[in-house]
Phi, psi and omega in degrees: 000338179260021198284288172335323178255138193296081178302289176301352173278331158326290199297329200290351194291309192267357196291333211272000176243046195278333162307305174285355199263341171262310179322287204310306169329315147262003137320301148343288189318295168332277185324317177298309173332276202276018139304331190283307165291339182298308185306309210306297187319313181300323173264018161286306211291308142352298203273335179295339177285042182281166194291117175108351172316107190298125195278008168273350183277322168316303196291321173305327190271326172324301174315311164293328181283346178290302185281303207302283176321312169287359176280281187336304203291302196302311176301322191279319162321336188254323163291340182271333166310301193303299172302323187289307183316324157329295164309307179308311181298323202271006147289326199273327168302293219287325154300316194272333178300336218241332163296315167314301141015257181349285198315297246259313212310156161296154176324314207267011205268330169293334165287331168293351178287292185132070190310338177299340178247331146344278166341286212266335146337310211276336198252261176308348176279316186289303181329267172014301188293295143340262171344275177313309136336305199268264203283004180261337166304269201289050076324217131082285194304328177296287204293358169255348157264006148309270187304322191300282206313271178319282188320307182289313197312317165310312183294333181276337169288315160176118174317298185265025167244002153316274201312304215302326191292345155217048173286349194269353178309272174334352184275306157359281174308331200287288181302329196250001180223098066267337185271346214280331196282312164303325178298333220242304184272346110349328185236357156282324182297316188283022168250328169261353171299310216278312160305325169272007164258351150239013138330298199271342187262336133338295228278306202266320122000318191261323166277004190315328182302298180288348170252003155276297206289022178235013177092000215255056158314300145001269180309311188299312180293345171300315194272345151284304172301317156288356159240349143296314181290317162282352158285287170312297183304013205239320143344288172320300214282006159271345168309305194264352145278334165325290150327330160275289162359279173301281165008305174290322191289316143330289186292338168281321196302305182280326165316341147272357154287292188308340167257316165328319203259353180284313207297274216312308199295324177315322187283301172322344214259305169311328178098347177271013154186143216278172207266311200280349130008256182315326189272297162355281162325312159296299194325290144346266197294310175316311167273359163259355171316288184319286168327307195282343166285334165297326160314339177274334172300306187310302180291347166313297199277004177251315183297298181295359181259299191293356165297279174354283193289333172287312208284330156310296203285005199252324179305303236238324187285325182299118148292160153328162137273337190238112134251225189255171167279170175293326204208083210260136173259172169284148184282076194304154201264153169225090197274023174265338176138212222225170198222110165245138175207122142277152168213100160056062186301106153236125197234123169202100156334151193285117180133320227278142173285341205220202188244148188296293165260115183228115188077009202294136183224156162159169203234144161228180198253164196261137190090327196285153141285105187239122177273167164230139175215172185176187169284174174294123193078059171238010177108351155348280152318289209287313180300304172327288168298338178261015157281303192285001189083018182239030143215182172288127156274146130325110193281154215067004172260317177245128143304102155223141227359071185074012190236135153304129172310326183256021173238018178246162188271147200282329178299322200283310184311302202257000140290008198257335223242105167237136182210124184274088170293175160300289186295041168311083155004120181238131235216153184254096166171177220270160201322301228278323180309315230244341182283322191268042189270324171273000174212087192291348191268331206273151207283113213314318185301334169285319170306304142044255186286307184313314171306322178278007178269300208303330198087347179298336223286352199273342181269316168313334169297308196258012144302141170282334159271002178075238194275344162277023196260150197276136160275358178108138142294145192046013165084034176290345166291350200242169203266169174297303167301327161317310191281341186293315176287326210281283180294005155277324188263358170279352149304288211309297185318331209255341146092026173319147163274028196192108185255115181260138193231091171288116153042039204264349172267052166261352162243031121332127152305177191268306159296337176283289180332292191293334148316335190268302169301339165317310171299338196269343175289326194289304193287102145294338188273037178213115164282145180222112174254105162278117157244121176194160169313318212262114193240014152282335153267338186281352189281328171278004199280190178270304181219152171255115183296151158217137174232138170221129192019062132115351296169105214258120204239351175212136165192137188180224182250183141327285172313304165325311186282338176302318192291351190228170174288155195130182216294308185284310182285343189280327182274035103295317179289328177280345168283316186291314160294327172309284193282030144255345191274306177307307189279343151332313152300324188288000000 
């Protein structure tokens, strides 16, 4: 039944804790020893009671079989510490392995994944795994030093009637590799039901907004409710070979105690085997109940550990898609701001038929403020992520400050970097935590100033806790545009020689947009690639990029482009009639 498992990946698991994993083993030993010696003893004690005994020799070996069992209790208690502990250390390593891990992985491969099943890899699998390290290593190890011990000591008292007390032991093994394969695909399905029930239960936690307003409570709890049902039935039915299982198992171990006491009273009765004999032997057979019943427990816990541990270990196994080069050079600092150059930049997602970005060539200058504006999918986005590297670049195509992107180590390339999404992310804690996250060090004046570059300081003002006021998971206390500035000015703090605005002003108004790059003009030592919609803000920059379906078709000051037909006067025009349209409604 143990054929299957991936014995050596096990070992490597437990080798950085093999000193205590030998404490525990002799401990073990120990505990079997005098477990072993205790029956021999009882039945001296026993066999002693003969007409005339002293009852001062009695109280003595009581005493001794009384210190012997409390020594046994005190060593196996210190073996279960020792071994459980074992376990308990390669879970809390086994955490950390696998979150670092996480952290290395690209921005999109946990949503393409499923964070619920990330989620119940990283959490219920590693338990598992603990169990299976821990109590199914020292089970395993018990019951064959169990059996080792006990069994010649039995044979010596009288053979054939040990064996008969355990002849019915193999049906055990019989019952327990007919259950184990089923047991073992039973609990990978109820490891993955589980995972897409909290796949739904993420999902809908993070949309609660959007399924009240369009209603769809309904829907969500139906569907909930059908993965829910399949989390429980795949459940019940490992419940119910479990439930069979044990059972049997329980019932061969007394059945064999029960031919143990009809056989031995027939030898008692005849005189060829003595009453501390016959008691020995219960004693004996008593002590393999546990164990061997416990085997059923054991293989629970190796089956369900080796699901775990393939599924941890397939977690663990995954590369990266985006890593460092073979032969990563260093980055020279630029302290004018950052240097950007495409040269015929092409980007095409894993899946995607066509290229995102095709052919994009330009240059910016270290200090300037550049907008990129287009239609909507028109490669923006795509551009943004692929300064940092968080999808694949082509090597020799995007440049910052003369070096290839893809010949820099991903810290250095992305310490280069503060990048604004629409959706900044906000932490459930307080303003000044969530401002100060990439520069946990920085000095109450710098903070300061960033909020007034952000424009934030008139809403900090009208917080009642100021810079302590908690904001909410995802910064649910706060207006859209809070947050949006609120994640500018914490880019701002961390002092990149490179600012990136994926669309990070669309819920700003347009003049507060445009006060915030005006500020943003005073740093020179900072390049600013602003991408946005909003091309009334987009009007302060030094020069503007236009992209259409990935594709760069325009380029100049504001004015220049206003002067020519194309891409750029049409999206000023149709922006300037919306907000004519707007105030008119108003």
């Amino acid at each position: 039944m143990f054929a299957s498992l991936k014995l050596g990946l096990i070992a490597r698991y437990l080798r950085p804790q093999r000193k205590q994993l030998l404490k525990g083993a002799f401990a073990l030993l120990v505990v079997n020893l005098l477990g072993t010696a205790l029956p021999l003893l009882v039945q001296k004690t026993i066999n002693s009671l003969t007409p005339g005994f002293s009852l001062r020799d009695l109280l003595h070996q009581a005493l001794w079989i009384a210190l012997l069992a409390s020594a046994m209790a005190g060593v196996r208690l210190w073996s279960r510490v020792l071994v459980f502990g074992a376990g308990r250390q390669v879970e809390v390593l086994l955490r950390q392995q696998i979150f670092d891990h996480l952290l290395k992985q690209e921005p999109g491969w946990v949503q393409s994944a499923g964070s619920g099943e990330v989620i119940s890899r990283s959490t219920s699998d590693v338990e598992n795994v603990r169990r299976l390290l821990g109590f199914a290593v020292l089970s395993l190890a018990n019951t064959a030093l169990a059996y080792a011990f006990t069994l010649p000591a039995m044979l010596a008292i009288d053979p054939g009637l040990s064996l008969a007390a355990v002849v019915l032991y193999p049906l055990m093994l019989v019952v327990v590799g007919a259950s184990g394969g089923r047991m073992m695909s039973q609990q990978r399905e109820q490891q993955q039901n589980l995972a897409e029930l909290s796949d739904l239960i993420q999902e809908d936690l993070s949309g609660i907004s959007a399924i009240k307003i369009y209603g769809q409570e309904p829907t969500e709890v139906g569907a909930f409710a059908v993965l829910s049902r399949r989390y429980r039935d795949a459940a019940i039915a490992l419940a119910r070979t479990r439930s069979t299982l044990f059972p049997l198992l329980e019932g061969i171990s007394s059945l064999s105690l029960l031919v143990l006491l009809a056989l031995g009273s027939g030898q008692l009765e005849r005189g060829s085997l003595t009453l501390g004999g016959l008691i020995a032997l219960i004693l004996y057979i008593e002590r393999l109940v546990f164990p061997t019943a416990l085997l059923g427990f054991t293989l629970s816990s190796f089956q369900t550990g080796q699901v775990s541990l393939e599924r941890v270990e397939d977690l663990l196994s995954r590369e990266a898609s985006i890593q460092d080069p073979n032969h990563a050079i260093d980055l020279e600092p630029n302290n004018a701001g950052a240097a950007i150059e495409a040269r015929n930049l092409c980007v095409r997602y894993p899946g995607a038929d066509r290229n995102s970005l095709e052919g994009l060539s330009f240059r910016i200058k270290p200090g300037e403020l550049v907008a990129v504006v287009g239609p909507v999918g028109s490669g923006k986005t795509t551009l943004a992520r692929a300064l940092g590297r968080m999808l694949e670049v082509p090597p020799t195509q995007l440049w910052l400050n003369g070096q290839d992107v893809t010949r820099l180590k991903l810290a250095d390339l992305r310490q280069q970097i503060a990048m604004v999404p629409q959706e900044g992310y906000l932490f459930s804690a307080t303003l000044r935590e969530n401002l100060s996250y990439g520069a946990p060090d920085a000095a109450e004046a710098l903070l300061n100033q960033v909020v007034q570059q952000a424009q934030l300081q008139s809403d900090l003002d009208s917080f009642p806790e100021g810079y302590q006021t908690i904001v909410g998971e995802r910064g649910i206390t706060l207006s859209g545009g809070q947050r949006q500035r609120t994640s500018l000015a914490r880019a701002l703090l961390v002092d990149a020689p490179l600012l990136v605005l994926d669309d990070a002003l669309a819920s700003v108004d347009n003049r507060t947009a445009a006060a915030i790059l005006q500020s943003l003009t005073i740093d020179l030592h900072r390049t600013v690639l602003f991408i946005s919609h909003q091309l009334s803000a987009a009007a302060a920059c030094d020069r503007v990029l236009v992209i259409v379906e990935g594709r760069l078709v325009q380029e100049g000051t504001h004015r220049e482009l206003l002067a020519q037909e194309g891409t750029y006067r049409k999206l000023w025009e149709r922006e300037k009639a919306s907000s004519e349209l707007e105030a008119a409604a108003g």
